[in-house]
N, C-alpha and C positions, 0 to 999 in steps of 0.2 A: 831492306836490310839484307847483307850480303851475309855469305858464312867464308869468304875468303877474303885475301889481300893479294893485290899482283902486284911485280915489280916492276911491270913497265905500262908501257902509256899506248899499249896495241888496242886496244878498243876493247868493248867490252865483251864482245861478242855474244852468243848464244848461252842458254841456258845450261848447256850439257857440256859438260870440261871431260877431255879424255886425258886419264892420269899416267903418267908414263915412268911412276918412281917417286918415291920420297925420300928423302936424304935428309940424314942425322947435320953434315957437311956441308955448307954451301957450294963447297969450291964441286964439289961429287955433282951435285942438283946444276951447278953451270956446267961440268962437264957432258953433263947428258942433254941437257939443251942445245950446247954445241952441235953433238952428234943427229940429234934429231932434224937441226937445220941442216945441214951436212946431207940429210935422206931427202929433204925435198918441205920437211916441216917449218914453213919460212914464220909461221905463229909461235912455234914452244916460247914458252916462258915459264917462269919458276912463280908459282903463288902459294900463298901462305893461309891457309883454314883455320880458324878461330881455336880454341884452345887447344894448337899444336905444337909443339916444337920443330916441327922437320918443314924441311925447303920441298913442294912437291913440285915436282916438271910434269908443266901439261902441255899436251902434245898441240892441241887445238880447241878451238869451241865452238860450238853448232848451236841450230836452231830448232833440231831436231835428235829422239833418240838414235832413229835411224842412222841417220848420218855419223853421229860419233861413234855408233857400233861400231858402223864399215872400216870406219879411222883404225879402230882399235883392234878390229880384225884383222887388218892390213899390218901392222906393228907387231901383233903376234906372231906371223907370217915371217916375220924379220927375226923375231926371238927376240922381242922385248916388251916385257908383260905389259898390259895399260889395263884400266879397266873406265868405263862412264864414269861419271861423278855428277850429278842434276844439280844444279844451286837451288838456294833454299828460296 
């Protein structure tokens, strides 16, 4: 049982989803996807969390916390917030 939805068919990766934004806006949530691919994030994609309304862009998914810290620290480093997110 998952707690999100993804819009595309990138596989499902790891348990740890680095969050890079949530948008009210779909078109906002592709923009920043773009962007993120644009930096080298050839994974972002927009997925959707269970009793949410917003488009959230995840930068990547791992198979560890470690690794999606790094993600996330590295993002910050850029000036764009992320935070982990662990699937349920």
């Amino acid at each position: 049982n998952t707690d999100y939805t993804s819009n595309s068919n990138a596989g499902t990766g790891g348990s740890y989803l680095v969050i890079a934004g949530s948008y009210l806006l779909e078109g906002n949530a592709e923009s920043m996807v773009r962007k993120l691919q644009q930096m080298g994030y050839s994974n972002a994609e927009i997925v959707h969390f269970d009793q949410s309304q917003y488009h959230s862009v995840c930068a990547g998914k791992y198979d560890s916390n470690s690794s999606a810290m790094s993600t996330a620290n590295s993002l910050k480093t850029k000036n764009i917030d992320s935070y982990v997110h662990r699937r349920q």
